[in-house]
OpenMM code with the backbone's topology and positions (N, CA, C; nanometers):
from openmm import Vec3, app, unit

residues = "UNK UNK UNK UNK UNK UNK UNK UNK UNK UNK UNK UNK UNK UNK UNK UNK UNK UNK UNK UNK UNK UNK UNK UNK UNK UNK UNK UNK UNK UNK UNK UNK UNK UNK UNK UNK UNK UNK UNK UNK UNK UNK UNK UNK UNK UNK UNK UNK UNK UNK UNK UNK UNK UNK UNK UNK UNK UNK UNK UNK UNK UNK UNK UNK UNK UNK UNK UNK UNK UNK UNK UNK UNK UNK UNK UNK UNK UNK UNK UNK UNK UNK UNK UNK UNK UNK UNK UNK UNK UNK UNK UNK UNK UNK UNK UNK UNK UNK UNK UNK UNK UNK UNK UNK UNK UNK UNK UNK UNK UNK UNK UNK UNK UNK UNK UNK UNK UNK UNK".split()
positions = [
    Vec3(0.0858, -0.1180, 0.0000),
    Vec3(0.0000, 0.0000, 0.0000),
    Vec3(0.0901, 0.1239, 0.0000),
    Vec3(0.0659, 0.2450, -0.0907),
    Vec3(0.1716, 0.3264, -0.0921),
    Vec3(0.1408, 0.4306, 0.0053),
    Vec3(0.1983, 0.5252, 0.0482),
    Vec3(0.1723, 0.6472, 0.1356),
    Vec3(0.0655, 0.6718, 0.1719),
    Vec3(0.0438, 0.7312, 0.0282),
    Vec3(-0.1181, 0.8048, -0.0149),
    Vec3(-0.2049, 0.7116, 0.0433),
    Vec3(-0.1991, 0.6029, 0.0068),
    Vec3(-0.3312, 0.5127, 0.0127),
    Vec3(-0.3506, 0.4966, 0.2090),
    Vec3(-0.2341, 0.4672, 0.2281),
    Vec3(-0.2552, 0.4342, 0.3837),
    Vec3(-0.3076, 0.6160, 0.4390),
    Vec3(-0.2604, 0.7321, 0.3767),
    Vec3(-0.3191, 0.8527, 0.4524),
    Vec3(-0.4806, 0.8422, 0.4018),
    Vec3(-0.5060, 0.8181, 0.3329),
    Vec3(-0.6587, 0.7725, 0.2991),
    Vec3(-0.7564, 0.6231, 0.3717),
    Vec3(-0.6585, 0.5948, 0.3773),
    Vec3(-0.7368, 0.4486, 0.5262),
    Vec3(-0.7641, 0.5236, 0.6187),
    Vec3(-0.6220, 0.5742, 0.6879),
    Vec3(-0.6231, 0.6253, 0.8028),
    Vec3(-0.7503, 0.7454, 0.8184),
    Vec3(-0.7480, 0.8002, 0.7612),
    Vec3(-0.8828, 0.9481, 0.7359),
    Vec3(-1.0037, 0.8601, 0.7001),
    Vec3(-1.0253, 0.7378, 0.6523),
    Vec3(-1.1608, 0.6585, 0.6065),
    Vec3(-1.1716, 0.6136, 0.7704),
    Vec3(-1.0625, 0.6104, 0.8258),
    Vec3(-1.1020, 0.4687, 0.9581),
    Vec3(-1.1832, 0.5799, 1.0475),
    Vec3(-1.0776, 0.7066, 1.0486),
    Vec3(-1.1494, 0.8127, 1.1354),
    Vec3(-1.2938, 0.8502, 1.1240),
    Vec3(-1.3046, 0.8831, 1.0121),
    Vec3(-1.4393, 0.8809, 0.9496),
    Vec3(-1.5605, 0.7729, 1.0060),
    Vec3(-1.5041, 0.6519, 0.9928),
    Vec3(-1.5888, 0.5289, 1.0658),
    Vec3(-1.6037, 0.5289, 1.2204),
    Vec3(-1.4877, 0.5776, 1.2769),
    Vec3(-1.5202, 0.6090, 1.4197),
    Vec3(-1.6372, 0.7147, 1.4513),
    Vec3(-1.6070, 0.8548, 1.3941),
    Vec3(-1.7138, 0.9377, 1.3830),
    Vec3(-1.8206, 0.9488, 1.3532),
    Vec3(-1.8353, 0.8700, 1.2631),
    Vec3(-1.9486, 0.8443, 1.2186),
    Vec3(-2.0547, 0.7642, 1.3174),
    Vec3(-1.9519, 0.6050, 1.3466),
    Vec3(-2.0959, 0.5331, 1.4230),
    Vec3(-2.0928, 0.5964, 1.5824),
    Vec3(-2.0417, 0.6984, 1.5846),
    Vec3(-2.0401, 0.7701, 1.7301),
    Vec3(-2.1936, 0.8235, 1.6608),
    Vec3(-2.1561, 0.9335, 1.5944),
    Vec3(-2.2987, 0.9886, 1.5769),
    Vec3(-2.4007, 0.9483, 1.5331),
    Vec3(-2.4014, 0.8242, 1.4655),
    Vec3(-2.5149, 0.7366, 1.4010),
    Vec3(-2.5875, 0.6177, 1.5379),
    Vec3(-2.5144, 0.5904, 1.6499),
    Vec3(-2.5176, 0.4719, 1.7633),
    Vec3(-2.5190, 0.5557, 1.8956),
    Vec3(-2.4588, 0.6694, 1.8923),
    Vec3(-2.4592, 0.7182, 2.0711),
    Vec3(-2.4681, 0.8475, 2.0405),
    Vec3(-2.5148, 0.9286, 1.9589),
    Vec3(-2.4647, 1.0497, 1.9215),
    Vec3(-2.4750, 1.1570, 2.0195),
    Vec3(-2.5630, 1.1346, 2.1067),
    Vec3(-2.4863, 1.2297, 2.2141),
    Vec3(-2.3655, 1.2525, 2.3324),
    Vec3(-2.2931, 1.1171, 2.3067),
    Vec3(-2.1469, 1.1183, 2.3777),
    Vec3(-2.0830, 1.1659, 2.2727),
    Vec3(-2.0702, 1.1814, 2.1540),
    Vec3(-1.9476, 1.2363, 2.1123),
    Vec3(-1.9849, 1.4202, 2.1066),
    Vec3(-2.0995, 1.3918, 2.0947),
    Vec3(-2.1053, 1.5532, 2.0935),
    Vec3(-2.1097, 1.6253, 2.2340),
    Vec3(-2.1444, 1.6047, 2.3391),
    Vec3(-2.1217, 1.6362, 2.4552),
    Vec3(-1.9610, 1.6271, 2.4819),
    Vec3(-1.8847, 1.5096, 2.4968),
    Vec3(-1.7378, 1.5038, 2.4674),
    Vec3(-1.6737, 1.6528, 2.3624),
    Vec3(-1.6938, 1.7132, 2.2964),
    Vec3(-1.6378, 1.7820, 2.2359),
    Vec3(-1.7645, 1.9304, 2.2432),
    Vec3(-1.8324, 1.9135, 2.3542),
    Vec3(-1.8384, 2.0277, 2.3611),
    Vec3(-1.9933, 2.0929, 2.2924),
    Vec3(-2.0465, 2.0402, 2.2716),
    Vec3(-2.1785, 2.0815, 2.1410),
    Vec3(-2.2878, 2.0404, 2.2295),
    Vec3(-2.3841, 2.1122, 2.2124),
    Vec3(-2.5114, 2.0480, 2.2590),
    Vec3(-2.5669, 1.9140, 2.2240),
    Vec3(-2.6100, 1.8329, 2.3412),
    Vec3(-2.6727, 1.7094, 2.2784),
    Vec3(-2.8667, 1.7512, 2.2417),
    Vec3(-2.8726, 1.6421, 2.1626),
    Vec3(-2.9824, 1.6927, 2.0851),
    Vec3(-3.0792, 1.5501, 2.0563),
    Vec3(-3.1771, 1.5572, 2.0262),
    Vec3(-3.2786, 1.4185, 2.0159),
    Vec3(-3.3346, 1.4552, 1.8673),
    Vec3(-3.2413, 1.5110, 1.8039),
    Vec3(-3.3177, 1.5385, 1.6475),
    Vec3(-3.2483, 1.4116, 1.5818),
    Vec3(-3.2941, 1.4217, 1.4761),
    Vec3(-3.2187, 1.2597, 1.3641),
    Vec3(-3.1038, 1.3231, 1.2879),
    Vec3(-3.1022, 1.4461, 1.2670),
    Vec3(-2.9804, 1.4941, 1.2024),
    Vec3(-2.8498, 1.4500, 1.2170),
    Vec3(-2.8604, 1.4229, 1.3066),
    Vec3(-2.6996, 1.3734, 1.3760),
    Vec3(-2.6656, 1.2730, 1.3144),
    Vec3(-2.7781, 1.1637, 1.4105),
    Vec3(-2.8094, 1.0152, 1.3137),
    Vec3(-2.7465, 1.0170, 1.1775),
    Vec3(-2.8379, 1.0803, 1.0878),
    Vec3(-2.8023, 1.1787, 0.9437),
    Vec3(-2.6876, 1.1240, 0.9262),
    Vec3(-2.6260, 1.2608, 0.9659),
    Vec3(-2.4849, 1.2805, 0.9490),
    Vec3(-2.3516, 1.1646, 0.9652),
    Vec3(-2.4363, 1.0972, 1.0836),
    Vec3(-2.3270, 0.9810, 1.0978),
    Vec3(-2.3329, 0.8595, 0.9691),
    Vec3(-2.4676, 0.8562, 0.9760),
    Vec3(-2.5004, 0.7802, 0.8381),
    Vec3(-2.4007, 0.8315, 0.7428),
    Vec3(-2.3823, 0.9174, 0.7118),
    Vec3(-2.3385, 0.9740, 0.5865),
    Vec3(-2.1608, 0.9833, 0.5925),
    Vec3(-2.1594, 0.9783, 0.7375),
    Vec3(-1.9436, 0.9536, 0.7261),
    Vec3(-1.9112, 0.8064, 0.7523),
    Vec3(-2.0383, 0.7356, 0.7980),
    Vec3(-2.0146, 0.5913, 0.7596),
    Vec3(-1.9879, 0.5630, 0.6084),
    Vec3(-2.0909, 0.5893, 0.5277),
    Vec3(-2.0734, 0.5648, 0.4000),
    Vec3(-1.9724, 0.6319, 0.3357),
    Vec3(-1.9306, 0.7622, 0.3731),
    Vec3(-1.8077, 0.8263, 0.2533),
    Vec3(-1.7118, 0.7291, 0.3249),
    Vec3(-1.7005, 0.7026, 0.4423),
    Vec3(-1.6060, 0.6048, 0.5211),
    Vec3(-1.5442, 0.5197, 0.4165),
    Vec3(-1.6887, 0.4238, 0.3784),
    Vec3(-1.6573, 0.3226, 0.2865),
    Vec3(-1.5747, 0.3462, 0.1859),
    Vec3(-1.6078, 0.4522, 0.1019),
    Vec3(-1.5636, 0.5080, -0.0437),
    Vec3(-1.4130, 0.5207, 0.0374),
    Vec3(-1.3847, 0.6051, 0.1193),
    Vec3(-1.2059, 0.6131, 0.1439),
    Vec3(-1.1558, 0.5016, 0.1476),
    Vec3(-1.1498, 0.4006, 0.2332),
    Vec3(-1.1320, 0.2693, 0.2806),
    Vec3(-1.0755, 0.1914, 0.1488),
    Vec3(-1.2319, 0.2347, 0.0512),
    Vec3(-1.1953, 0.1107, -0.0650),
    Vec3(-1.1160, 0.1664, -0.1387),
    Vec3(-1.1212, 0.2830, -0.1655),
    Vec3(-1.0106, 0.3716, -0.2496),
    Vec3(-0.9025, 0.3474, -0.2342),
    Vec3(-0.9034, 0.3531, -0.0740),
    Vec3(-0.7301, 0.3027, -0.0447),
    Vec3(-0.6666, 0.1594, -0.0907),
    Vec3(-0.7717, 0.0694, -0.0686),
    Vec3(-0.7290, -0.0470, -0.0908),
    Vec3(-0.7202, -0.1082, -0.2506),
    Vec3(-0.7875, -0.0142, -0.3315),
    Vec3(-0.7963, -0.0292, -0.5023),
    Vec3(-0.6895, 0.0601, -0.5157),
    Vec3(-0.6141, 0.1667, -0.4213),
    Vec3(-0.4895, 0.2728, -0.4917),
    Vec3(-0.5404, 0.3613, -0.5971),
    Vec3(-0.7036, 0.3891, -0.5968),
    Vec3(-0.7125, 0.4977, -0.6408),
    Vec3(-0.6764, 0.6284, -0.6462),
    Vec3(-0.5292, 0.6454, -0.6929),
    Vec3(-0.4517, 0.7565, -0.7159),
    Vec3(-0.5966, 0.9296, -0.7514),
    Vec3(-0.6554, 0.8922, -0.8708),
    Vec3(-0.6897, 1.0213, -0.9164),
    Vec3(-0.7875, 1.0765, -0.7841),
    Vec3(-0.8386, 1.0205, -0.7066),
    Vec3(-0.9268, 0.9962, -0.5877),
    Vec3(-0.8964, 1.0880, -0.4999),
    Vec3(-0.7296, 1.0155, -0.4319),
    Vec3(-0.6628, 1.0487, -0.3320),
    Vec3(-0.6526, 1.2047, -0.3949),
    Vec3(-0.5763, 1.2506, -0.5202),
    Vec3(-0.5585, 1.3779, -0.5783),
    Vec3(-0.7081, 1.4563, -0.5382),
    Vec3(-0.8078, 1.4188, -0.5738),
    Vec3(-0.9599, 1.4962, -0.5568),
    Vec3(-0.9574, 1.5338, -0.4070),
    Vec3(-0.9194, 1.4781, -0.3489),
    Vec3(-0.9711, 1.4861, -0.1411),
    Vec3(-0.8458, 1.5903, -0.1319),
    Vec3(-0.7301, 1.6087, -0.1897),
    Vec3(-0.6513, 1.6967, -0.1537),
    Vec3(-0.7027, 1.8330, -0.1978),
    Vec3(-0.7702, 1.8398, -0.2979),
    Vec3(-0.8532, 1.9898, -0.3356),
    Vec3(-1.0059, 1.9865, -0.2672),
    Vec3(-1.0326, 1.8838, -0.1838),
    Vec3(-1.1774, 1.9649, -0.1022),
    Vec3(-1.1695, 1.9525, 0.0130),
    Vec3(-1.0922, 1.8463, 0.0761),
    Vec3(-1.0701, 1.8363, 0.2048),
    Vec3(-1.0232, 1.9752, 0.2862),
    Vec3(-0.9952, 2.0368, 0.2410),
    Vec3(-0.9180, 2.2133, 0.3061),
    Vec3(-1.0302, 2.2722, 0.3009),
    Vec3(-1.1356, 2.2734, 0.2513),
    Vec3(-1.2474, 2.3674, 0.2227),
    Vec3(-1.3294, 2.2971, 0.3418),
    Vec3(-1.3341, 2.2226, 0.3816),
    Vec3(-1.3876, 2.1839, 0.5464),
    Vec3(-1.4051, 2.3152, 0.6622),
    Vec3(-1.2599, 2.2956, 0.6667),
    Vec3(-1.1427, 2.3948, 0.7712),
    Vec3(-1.1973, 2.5372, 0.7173),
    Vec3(-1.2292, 2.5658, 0.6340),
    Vec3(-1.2485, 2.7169, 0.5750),
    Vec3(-1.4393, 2.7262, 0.5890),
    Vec3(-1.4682, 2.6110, 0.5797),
    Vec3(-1.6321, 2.6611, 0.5937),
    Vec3(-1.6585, 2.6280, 0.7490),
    Vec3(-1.5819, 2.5419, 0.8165),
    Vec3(-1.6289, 2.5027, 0.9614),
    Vec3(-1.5820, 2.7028, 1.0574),
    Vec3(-1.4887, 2.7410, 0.9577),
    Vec3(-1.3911, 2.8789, 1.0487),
    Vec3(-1.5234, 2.9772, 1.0425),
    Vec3(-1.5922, 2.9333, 0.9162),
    Vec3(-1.6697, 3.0727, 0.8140),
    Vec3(-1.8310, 3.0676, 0.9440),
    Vec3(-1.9079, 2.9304, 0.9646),
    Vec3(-1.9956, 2.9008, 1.0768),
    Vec3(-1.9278, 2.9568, 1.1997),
    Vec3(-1.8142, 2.9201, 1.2682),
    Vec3(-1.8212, 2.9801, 1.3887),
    Vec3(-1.7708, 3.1601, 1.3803),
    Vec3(-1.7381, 3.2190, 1.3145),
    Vec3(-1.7467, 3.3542, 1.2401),
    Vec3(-1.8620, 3.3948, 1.2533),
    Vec3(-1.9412, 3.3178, 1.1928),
    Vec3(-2.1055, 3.3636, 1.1774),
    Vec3(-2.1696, 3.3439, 1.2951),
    Vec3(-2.1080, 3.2655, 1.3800),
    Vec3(-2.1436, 3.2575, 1.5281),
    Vec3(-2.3270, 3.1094, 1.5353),
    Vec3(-2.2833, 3.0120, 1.4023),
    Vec3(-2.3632, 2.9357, 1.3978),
    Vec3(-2.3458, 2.8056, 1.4528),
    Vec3(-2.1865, 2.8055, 1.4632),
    Vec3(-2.1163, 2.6631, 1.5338),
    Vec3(-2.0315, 2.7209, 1.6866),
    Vec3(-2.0099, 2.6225, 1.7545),
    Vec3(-1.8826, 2.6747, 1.8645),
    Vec3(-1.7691, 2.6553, 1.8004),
    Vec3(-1.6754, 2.7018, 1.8534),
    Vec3(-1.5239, 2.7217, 1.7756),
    Vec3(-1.4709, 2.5323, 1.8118),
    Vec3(-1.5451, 2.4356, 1.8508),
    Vec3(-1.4675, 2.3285, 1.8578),
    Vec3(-1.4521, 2.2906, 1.7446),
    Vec3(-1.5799, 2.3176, 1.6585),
    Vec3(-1.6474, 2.2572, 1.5077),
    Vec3(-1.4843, 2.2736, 1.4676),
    Vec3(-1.4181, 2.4081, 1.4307),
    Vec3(-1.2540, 2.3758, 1.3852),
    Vec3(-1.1895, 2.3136, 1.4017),
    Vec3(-1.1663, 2.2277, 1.5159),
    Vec3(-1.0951, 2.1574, 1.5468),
    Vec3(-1.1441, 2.0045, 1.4104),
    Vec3(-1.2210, 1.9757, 1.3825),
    Vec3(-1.2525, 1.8755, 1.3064),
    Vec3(-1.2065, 1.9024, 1.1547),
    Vec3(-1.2561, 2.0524, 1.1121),
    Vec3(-1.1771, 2.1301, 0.9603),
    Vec3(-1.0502, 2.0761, 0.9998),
    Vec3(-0.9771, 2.1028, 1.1158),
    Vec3(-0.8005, 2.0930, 1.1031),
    Vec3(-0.7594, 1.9630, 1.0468),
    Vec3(-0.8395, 1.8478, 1.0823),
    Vec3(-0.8179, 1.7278, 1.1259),
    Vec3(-0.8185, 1.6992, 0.9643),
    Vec3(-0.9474, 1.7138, 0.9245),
    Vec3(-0.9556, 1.7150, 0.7404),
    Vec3(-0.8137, 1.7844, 0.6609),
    Vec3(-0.7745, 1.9362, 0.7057),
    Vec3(-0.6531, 1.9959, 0.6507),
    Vec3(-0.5348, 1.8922, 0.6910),
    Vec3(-0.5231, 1.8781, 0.7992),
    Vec3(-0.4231, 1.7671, 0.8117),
    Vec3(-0.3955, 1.6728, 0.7355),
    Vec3(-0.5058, 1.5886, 0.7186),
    Vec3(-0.5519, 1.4532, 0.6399),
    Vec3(-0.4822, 1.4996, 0.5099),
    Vec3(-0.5502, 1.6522, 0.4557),
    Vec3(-0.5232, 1.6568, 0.3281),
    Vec3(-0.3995, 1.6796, 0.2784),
    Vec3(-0.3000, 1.7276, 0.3310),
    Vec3(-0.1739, 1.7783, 0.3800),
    Vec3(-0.1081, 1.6329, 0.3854),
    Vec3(-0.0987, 1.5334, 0.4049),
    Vec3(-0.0482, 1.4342, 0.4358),
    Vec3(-0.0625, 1.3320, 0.2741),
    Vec3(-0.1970, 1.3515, 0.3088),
    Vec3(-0.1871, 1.2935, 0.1233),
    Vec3(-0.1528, 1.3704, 0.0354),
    Vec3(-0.1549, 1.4701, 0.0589),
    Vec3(-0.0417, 1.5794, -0.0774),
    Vec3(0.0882, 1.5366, -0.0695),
    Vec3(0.1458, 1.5269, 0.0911),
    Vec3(0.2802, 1.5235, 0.0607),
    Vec3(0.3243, 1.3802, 0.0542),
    Vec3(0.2269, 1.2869, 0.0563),
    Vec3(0.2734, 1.1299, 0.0172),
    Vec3(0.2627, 1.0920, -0.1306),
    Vec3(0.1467, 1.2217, -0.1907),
    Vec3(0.1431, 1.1856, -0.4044),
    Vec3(0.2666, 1.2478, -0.4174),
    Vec3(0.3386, 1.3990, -0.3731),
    Vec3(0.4325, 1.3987, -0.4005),
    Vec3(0.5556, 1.3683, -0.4251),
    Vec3(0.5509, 1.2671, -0.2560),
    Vec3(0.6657, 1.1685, -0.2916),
    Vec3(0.7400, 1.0552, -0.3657),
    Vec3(0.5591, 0.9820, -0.3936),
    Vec3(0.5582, 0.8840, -0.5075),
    Vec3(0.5858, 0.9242, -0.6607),
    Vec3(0.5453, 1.0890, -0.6519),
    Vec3(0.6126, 1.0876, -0.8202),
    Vec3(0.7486, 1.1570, -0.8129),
    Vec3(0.8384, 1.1758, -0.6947),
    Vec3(0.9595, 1.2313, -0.6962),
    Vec3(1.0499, 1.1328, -0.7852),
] * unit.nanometer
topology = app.Topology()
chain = topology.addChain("A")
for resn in residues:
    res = topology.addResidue(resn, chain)
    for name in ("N", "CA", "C"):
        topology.addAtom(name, app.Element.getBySymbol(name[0]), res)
């Protein structure tokens, strides 16, 4: 498995943690970090939905979908810039950033592992 692919597991696995937090208990992870807990399905939602992109990273990694890994390095940063732009607007708490970073990170890591493979 080359660089890239394992920084794309690693960000799919996270994803799967987060996800069945918010899809199975969703008010411990959000209380844990700070957010109001809530009895709406949105959450649910949401976890649903980083379970499944979960999947798509995971398998990507494991097929070495190169052009893939390249795509998540141009949207993954735009996380971090819309999670900054909500608590700005005073619609999120400033923890919500802490999760953008985690994505910039991610993306940052697989940039500099495609780079290395075509050095």
């Amino acid at each position: 498995m080359s660089k890239a692919a394992k920084s794309i597991l690693v960000f799919g696995i996270y994803l799967v943690v987060i996800g069945l937090g918010f899809l199975v208990v969703p008010n411990t992870p959000l209380a844990l970090f700070g957010f109001p807990t809530t009895n709406e399905p949105w959450i649910r939602v949401v976890g649903l939905l980083l379970v499944l992109l979960a999947y798509y990273y995971v398998q990507a990694a494991r097929s070495e979908m190169q052009p893939l890994f390249r795509w998540t390095v141009h949207t993954r940063p735009v996380v971090v810039v819309c999670f900054i732009v909500f608590v700005a607007l005073g619609l999120a708490p400033p923890m919500l950033i802490v999760f953008g970073v985690v994505d910039l990170l991610g993306a940052v890591w697989t940039c500099l592992a495609l780079r290395d493979s075509q050095a």
